[in-house]
N, CA, C and O atoms as a CHARMM CRD file, in Angstrom:
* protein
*
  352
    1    1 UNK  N     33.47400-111.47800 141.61600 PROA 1      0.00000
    2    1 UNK  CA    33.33900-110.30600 142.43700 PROA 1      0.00000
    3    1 UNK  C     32.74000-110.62100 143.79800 PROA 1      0.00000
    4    1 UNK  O     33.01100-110.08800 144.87400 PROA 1      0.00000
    5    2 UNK  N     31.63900-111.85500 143.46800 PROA 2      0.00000
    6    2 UNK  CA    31.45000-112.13000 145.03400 PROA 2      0.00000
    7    2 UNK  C     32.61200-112.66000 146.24900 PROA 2      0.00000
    8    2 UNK  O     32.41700-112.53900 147.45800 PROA 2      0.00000
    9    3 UNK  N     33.39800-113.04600 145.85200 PROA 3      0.00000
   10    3 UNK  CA    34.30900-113.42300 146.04000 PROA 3      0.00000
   11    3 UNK  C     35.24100-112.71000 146.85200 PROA 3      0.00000
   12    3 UNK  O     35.76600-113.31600 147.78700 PROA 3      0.00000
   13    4 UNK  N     35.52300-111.53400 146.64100 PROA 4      0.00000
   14    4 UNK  CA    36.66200-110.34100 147.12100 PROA 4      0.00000
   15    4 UNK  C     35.63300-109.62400 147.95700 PROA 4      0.00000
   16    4 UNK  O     35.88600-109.49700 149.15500 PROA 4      0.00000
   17    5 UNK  N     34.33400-109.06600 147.40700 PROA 5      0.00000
   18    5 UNK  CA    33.28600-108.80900 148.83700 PROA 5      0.00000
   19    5 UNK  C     32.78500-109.40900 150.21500 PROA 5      0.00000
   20    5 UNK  O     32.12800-109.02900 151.18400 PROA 5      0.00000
   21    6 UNK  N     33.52500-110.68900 149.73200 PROA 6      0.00000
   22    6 UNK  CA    33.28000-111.65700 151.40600 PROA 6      0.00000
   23    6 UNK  C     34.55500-111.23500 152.51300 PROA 6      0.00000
   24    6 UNK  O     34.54300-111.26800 153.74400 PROA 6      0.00000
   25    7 UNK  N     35.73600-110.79600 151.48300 PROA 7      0.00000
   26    7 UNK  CA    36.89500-110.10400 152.00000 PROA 7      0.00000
   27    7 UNK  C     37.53600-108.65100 152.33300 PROA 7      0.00000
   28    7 UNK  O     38.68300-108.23000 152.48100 PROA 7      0.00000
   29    8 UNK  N     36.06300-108.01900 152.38600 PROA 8      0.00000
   30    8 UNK  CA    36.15900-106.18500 152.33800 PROA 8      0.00000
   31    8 UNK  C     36.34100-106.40300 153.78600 PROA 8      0.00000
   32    8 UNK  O     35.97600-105.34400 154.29600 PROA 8      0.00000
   33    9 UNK  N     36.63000-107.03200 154.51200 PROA 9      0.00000
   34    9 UNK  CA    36.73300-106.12900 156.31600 PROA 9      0.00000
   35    9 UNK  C     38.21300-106.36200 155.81400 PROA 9      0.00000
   36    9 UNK  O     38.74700-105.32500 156.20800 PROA 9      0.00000
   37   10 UNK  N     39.20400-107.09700 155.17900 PROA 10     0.00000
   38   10 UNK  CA    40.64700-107.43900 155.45700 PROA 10     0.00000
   39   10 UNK  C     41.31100-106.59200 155.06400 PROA 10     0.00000
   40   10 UNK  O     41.10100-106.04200 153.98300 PROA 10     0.00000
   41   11 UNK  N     42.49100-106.22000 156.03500 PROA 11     0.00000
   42   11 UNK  CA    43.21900-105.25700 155.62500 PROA 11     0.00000
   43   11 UNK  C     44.45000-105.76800 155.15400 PROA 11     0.00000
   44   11 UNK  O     45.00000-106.62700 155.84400 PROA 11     0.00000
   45   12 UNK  N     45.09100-105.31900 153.88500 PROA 12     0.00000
   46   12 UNK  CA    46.32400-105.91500 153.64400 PROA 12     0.00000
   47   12 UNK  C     48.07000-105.22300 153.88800 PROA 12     0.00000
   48   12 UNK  O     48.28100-104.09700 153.43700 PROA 12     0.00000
   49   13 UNK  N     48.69800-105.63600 154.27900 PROA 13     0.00000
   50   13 UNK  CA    48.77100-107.26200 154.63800 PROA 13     0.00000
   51   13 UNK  C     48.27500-107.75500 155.98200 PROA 13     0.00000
   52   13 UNK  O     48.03800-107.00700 156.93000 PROA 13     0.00000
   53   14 UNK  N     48.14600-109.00600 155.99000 PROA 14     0.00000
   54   14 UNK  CA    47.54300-109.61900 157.14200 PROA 14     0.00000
   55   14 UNK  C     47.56400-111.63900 156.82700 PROA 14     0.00000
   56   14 UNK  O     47.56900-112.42100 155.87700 PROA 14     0.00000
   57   15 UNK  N     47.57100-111.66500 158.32600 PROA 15     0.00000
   58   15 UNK  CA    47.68400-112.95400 158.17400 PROA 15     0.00000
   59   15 UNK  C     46.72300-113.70700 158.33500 PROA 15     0.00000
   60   15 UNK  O     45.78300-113.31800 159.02800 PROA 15     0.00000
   61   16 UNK  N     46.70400-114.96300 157.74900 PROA 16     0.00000
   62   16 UNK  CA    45.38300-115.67400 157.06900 PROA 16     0.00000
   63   16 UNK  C     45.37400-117.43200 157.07900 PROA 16     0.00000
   64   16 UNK  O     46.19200-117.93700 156.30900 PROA 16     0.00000
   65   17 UNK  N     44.78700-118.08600 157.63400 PROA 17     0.00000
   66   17 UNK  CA    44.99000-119.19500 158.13900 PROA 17     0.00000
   67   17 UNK  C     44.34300-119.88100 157.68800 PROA 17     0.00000
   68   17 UNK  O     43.20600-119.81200 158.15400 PROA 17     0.00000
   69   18 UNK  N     44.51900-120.85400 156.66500 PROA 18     0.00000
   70   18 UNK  CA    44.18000-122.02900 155.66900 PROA 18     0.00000
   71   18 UNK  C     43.96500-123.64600 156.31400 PROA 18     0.00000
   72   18 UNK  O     44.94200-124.28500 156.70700 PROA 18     0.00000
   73   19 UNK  N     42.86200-124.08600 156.35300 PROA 19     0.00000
   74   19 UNK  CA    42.58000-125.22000 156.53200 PROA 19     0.00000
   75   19 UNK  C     42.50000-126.46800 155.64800 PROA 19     0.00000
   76   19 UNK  O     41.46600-126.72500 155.03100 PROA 19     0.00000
   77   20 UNK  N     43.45200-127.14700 155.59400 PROA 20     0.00000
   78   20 UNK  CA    43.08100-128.40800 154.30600 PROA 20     0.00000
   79   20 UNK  C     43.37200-129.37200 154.58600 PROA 20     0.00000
   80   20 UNK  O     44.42600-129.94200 154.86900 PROA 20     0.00000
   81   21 UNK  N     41.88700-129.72000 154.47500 PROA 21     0.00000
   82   21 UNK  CA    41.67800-131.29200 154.73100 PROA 21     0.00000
   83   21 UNK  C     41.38000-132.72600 153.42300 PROA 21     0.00000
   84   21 UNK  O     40.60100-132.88500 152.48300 PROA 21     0.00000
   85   22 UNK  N     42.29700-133.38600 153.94300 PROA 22     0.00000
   86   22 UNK  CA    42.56400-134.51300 152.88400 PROA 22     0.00000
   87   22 UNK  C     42.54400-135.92200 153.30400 PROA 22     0.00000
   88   22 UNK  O     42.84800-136.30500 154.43400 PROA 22     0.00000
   89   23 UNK  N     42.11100-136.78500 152.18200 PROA 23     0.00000
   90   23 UNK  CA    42.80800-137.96600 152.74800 PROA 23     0.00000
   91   23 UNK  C     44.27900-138.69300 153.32600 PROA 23     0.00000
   92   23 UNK  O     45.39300-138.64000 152.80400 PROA 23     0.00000
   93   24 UNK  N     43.92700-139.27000 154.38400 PROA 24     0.00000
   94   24 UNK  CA    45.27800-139.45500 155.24400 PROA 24     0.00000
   95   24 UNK  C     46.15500-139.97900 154.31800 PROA 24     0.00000
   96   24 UNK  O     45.96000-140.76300 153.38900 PROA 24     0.00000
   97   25 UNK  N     47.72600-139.10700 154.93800 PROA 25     0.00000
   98   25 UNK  CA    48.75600-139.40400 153.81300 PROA 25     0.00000
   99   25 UNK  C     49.95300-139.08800 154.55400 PROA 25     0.00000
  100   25 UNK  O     49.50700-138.69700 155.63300 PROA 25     0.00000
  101   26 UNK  N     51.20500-139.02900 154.60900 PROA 26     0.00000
  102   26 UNK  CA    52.37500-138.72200 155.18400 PROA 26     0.00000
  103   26 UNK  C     52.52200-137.54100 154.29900 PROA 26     0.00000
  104   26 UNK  O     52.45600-136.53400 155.00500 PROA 26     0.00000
  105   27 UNK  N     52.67800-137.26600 153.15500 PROA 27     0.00000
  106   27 UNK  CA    53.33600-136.40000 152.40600 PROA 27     0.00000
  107   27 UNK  C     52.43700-135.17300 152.59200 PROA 27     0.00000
  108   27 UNK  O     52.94200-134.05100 152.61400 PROA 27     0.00000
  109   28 UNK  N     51.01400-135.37200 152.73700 PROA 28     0.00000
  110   28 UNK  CA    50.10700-134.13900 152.66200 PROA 28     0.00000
  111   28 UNK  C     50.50300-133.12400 153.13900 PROA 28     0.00000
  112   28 UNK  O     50.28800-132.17300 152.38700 PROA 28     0.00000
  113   29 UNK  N     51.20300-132.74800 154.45000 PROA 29     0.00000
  114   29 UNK  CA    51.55100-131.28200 155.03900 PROA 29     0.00000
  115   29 UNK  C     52.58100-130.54400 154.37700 PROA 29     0.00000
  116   29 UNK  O     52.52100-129.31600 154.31700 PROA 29     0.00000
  117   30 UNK  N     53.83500-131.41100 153.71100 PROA 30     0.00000
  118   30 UNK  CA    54.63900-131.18200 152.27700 PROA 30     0.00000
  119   30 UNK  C     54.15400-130.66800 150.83200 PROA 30     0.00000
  120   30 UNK  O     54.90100-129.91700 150.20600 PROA 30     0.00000
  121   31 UNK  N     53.26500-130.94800 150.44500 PROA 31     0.00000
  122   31 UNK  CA    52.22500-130.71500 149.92900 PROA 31     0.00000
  123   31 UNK  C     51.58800-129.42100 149.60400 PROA 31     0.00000
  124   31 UNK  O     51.40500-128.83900 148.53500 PROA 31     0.00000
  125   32 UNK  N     51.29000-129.12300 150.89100 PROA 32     0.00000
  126   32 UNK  CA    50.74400-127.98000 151.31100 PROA 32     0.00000
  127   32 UNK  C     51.52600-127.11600 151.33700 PROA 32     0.00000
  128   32 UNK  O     51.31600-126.12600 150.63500 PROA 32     0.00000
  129   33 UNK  N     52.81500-127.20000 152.23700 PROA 33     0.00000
  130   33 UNK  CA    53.80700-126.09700 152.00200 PROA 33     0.00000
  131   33 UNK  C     54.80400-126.05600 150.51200 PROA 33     0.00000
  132   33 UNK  O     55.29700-124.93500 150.39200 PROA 33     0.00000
  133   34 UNK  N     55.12300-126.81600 149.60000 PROA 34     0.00000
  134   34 UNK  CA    54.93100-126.55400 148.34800 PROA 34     0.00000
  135   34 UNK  C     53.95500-125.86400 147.45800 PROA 34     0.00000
  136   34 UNK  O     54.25800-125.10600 146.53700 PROA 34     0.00000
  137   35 UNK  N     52.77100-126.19900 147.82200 PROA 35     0.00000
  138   35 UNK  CA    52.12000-125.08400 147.25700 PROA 35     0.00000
  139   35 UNK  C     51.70800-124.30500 147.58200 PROA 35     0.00000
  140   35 UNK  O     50.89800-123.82100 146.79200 PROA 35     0.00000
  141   36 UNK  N     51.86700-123.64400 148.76600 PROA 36     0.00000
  142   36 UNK  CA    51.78600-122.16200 149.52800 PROA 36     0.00000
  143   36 UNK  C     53.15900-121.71900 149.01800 PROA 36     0.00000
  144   36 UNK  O     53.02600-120.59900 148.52600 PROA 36     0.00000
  145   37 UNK  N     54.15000-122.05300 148.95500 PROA 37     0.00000
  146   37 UNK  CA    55.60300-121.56200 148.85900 PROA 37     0.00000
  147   37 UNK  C     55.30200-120.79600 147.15900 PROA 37     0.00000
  148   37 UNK  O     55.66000-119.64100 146.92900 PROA 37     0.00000
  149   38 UNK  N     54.58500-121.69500 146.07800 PROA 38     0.00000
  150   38 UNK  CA    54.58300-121.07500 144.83500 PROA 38     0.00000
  151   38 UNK  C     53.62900-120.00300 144.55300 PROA 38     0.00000
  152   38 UNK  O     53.33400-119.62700 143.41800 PROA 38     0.00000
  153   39 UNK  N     52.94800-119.31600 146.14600 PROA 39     0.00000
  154   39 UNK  CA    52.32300-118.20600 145.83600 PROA 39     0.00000
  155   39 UNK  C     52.66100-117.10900 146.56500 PROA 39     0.00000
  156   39 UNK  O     52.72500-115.91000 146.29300 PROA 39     0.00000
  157   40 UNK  N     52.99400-118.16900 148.17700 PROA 40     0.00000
  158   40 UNK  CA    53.71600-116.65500 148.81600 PROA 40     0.00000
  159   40 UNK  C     55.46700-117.43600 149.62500 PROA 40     0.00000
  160   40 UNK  O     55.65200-118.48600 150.23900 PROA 40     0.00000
  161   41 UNK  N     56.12700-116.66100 149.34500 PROA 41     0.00000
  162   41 UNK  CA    57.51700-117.47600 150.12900 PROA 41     0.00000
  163   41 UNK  C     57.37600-116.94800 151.66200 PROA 41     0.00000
  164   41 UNK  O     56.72100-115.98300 152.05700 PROA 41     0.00000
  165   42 UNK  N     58.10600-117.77300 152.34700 PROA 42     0.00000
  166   42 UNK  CA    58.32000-117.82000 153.61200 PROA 42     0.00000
  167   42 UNK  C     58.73100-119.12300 154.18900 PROA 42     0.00000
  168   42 UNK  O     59.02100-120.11800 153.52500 PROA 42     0.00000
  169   43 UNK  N     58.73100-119.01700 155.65900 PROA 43     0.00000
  170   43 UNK  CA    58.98400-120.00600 156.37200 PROA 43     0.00000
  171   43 UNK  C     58.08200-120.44800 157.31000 PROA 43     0.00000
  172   43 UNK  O     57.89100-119.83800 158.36200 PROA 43     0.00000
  173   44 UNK  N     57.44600-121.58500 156.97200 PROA 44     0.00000
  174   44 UNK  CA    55.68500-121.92700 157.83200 PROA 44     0.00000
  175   44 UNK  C     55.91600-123.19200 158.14400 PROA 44     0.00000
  176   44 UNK  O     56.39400-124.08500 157.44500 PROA 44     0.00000
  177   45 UNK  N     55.37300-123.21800 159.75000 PROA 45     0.00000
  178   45 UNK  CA    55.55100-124.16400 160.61100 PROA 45     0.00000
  179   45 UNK  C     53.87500-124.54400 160.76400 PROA 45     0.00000
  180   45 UNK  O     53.17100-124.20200 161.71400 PROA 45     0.00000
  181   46 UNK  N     53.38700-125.42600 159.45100 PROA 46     0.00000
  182   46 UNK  CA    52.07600-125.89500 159.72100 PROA 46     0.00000
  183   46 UNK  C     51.80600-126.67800 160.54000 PROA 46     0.00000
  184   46 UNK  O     52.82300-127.27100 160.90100 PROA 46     0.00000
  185   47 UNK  N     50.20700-127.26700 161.45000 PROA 47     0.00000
  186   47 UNK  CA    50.51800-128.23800 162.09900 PROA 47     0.00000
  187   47 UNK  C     49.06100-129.10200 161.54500 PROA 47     0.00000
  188   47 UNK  O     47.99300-128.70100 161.08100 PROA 47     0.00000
  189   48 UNK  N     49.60700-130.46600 161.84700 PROA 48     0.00000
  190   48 UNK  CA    48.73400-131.41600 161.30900 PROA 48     0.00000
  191   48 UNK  C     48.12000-132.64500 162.27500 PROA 48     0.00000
  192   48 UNK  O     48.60900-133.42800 163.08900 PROA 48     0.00000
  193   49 UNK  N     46.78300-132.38500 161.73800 PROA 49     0.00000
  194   49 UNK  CA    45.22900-133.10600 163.23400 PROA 49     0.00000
  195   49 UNK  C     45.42000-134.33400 161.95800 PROA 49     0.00000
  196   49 UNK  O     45.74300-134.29300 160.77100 PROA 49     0.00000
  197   50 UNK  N     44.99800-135.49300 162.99700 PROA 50     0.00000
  198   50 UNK  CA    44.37500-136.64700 162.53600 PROA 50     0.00000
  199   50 UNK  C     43.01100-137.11600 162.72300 PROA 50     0.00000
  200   50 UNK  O     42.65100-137.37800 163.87100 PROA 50     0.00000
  201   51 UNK  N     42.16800-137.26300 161.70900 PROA 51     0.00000
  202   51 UNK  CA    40.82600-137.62200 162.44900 PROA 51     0.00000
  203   51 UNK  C     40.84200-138.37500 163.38300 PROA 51     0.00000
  204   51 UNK  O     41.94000-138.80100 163.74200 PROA 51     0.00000
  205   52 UNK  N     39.34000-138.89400 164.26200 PROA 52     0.00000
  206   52 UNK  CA    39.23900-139.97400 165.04400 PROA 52     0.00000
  207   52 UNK  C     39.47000-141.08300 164.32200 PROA 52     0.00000
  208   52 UNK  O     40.14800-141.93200 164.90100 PROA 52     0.00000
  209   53 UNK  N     39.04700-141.37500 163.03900 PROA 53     0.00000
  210   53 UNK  CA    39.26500-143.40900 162.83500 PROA 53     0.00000
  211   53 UNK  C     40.67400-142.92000 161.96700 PROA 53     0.00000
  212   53 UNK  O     41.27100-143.81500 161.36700 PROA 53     0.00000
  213   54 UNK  N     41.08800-141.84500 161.91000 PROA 54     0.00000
  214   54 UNK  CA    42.57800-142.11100 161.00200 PROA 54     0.00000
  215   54 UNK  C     42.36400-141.84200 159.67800 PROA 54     0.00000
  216   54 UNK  O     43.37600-141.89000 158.98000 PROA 54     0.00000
  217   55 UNK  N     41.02300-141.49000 158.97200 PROA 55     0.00000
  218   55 UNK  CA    40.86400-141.82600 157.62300 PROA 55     0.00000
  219   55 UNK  C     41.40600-140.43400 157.05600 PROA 55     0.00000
  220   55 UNK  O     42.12000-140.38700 156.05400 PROA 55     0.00000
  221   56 UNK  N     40.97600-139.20600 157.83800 PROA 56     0.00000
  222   56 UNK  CA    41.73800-138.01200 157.16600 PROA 56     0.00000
  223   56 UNK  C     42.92900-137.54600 157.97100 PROA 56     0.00000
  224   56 UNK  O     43.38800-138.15800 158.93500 PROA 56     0.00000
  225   57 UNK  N     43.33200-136.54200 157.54500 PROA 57     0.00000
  226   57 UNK  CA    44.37100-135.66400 158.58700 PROA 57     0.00000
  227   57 UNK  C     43.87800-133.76200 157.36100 PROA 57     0.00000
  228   57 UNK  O     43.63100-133.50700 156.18300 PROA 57     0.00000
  229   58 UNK  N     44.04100-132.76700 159.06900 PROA 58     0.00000
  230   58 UNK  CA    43.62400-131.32200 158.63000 PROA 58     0.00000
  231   58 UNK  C     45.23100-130.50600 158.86700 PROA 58     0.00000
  232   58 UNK  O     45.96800-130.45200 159.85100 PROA 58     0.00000
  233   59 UNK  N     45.33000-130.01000 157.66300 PROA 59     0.00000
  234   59 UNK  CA    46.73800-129.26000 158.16400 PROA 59     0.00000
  235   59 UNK  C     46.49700-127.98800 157.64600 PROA 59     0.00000
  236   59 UNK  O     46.09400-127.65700 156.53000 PROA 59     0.00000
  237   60 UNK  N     46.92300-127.06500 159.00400 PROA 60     0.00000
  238   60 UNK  CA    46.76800-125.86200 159.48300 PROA 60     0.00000
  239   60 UNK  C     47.65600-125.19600 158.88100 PROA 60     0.00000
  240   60 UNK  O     48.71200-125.82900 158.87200 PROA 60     0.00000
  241   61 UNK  N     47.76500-123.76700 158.13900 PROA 61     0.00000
  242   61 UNK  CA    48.66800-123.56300 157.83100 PROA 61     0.00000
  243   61 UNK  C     49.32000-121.80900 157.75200 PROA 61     0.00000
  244   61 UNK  O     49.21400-121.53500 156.55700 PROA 61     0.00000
  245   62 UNK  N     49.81500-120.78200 158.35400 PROA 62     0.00000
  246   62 UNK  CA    49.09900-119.76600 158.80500 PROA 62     0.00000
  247   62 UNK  C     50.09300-118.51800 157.56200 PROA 62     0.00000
  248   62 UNK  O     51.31500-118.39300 157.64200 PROA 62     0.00000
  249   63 UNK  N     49.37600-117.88000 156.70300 PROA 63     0.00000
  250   63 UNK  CA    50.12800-117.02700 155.40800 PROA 63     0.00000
  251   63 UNK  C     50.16600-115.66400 156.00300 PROA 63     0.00000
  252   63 UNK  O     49.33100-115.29000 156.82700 PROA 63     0.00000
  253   64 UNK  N     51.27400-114.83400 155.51900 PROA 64     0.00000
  254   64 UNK  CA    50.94100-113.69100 155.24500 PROA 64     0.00000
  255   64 UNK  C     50.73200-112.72800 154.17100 PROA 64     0.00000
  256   64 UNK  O     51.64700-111.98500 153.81400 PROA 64     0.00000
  257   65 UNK  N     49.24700-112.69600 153.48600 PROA 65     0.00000
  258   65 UNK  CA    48.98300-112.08800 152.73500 PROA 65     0.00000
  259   65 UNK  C     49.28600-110.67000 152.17300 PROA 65     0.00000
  260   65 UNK  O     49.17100-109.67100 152.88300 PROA 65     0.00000
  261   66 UNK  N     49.70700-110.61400 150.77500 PROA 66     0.00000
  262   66 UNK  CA    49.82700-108.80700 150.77800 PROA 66     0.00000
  263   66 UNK  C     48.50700-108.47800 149.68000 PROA 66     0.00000
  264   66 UNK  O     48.43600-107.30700 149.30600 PROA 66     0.00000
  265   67 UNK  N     47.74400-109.18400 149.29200 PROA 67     0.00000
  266   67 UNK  CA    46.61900-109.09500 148.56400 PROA 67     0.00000
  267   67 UNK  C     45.73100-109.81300 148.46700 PROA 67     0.00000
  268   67 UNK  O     46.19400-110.93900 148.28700 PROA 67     0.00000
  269   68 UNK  N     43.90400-109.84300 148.49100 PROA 68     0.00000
  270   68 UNK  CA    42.92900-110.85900 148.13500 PROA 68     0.00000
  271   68 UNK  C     43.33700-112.06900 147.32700 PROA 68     0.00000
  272   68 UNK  O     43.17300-113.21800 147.73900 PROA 68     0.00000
  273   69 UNK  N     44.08200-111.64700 145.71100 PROA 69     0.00000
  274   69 UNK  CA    44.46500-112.56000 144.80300 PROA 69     0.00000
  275   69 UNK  C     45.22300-113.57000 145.48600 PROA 69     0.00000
  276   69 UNK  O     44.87300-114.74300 145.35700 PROA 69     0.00000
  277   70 UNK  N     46.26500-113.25800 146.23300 PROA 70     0.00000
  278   70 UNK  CA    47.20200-114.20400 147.42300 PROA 70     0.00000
  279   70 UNK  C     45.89600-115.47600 147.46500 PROA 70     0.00000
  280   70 UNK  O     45.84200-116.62300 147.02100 PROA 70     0.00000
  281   71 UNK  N     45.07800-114.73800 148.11400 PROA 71     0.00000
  282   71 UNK  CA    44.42600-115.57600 149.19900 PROA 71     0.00000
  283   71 UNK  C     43.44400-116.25800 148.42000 PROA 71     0.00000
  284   71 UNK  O     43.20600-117.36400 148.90500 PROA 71     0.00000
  285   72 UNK  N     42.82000-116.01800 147.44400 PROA 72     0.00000
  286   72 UNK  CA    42.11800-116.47400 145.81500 PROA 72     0.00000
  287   72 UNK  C     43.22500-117.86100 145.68400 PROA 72     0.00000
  288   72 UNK  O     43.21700-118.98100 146.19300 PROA 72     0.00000
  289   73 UNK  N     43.89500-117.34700 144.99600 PROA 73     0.00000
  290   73 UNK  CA    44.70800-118.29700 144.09600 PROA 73     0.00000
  291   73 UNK  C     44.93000-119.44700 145.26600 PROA 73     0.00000
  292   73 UNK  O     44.56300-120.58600 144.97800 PROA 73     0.00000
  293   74 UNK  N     45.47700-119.22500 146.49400 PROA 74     0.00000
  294   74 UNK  CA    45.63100-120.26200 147.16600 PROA 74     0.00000
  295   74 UNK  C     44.31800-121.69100 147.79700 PROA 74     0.00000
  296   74 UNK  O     44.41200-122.90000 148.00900 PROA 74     0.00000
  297   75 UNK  N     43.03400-120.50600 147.90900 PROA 75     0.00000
  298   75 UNK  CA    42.21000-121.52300 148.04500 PROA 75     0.00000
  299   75 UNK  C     42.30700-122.57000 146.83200 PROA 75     0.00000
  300   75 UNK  O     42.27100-123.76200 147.13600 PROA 75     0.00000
  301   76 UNK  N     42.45500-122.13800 145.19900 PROA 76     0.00000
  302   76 UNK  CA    42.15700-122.80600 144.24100 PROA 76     0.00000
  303   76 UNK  C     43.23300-124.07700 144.25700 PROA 76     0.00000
  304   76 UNK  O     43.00900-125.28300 144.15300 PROA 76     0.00000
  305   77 UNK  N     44.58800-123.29600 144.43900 PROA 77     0.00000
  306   77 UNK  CA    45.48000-124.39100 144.38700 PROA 77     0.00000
  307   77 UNK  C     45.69200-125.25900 145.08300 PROA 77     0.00000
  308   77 UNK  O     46.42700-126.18000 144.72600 PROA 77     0.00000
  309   78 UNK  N     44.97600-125.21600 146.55300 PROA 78     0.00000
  310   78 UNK  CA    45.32100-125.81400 147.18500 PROA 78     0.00000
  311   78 UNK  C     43.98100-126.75200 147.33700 PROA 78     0.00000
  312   78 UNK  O     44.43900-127.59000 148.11500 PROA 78     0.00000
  313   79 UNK  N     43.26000-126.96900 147.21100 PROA 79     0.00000
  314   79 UNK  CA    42.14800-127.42800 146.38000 PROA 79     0.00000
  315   79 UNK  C     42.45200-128.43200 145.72700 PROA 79     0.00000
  316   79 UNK  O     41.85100-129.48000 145.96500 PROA 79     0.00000
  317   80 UNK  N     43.48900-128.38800 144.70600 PROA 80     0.00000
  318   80 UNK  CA    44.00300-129.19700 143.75700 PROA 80     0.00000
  319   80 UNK  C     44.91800-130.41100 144.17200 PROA 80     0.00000
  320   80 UNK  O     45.26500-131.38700 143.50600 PROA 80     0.00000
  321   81 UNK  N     45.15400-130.11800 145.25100 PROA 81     0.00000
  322   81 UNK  CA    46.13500-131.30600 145.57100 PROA 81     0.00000
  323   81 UNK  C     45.91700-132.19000 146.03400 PROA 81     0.00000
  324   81 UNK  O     45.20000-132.29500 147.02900 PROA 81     0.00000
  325   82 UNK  N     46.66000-133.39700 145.25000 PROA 82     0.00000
  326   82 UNK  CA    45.63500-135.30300 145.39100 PROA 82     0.00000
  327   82 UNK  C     45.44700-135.21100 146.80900 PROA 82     0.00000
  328   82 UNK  O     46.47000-135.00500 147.46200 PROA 82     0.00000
  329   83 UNK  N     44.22000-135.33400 147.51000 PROA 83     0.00000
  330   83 UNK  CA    43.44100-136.38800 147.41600 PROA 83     0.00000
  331   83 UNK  C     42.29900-135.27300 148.80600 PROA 83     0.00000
  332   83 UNK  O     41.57400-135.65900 149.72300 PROA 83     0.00000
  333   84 UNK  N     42.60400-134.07900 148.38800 PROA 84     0.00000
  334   84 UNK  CA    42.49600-132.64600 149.45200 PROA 84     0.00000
  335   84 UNK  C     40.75100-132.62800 149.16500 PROA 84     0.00000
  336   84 UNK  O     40.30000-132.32300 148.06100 PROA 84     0.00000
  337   85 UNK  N     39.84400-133.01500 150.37700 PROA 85     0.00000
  338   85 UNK  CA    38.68000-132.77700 150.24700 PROA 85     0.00000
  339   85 UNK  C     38.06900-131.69000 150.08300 PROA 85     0.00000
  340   85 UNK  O     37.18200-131.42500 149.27100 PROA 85     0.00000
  341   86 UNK  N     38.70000-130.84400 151.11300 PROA 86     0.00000
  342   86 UNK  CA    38.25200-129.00300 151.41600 PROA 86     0.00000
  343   86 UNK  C     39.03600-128.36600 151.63500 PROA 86     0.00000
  344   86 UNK  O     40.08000-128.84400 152.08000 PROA 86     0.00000
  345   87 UNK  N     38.88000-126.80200 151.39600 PROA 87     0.00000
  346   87 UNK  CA    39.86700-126.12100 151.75500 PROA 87     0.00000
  347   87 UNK  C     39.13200-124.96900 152.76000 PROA 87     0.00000
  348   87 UNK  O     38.26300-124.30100 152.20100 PROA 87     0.00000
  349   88 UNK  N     39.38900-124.67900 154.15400 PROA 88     0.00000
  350   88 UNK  CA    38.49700-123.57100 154.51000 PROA 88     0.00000
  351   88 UNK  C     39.87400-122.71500 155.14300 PROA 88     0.00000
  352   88 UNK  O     39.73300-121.59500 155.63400 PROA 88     0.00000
């Protein structure tokens, strides 16, 4: 419940912009849009930072939500994917 109260100003639908950062990889931004695709479909043109020494890369990725759960489930899943440090 704390959870959905950090999200009472959002109105739905609305769009919502996911940060995930991982260890550097080619496939990671693929990745990402595979598993955004198995919660919300569309067509997303993420874009992807490389750290300074190269060791990570952050890919940006921008949803349009029609519910909190959307936006729940995606932090979790996306979370999950090898080798993804954070998700903000």
């Amino acid at each position: 419940m704390q959870q959905v109260a950090r999200y009472n100003s959002l109105e739905f639908p609305c769009d919502f912009t996911f940060k995930v950062v991982g260890a550097a990889r080619a496939d990671l931004i693929d990745d990402v849009v595979q598993t955004v695709h198995k919660t919300i479909k569309g067509d997303y043109t993420p874009t992807m930072k490389e750290s300074g020494k190269g060791t990570y890369h952050s890919v940006s990725i921008k949803v349009r939500a029609d519910n909190i759960e959307q936006i729940e489930t995606l932090y979790k899943t996306l979370a999950e994917i090898k080798g993804v440090r954070m998700v903000l």
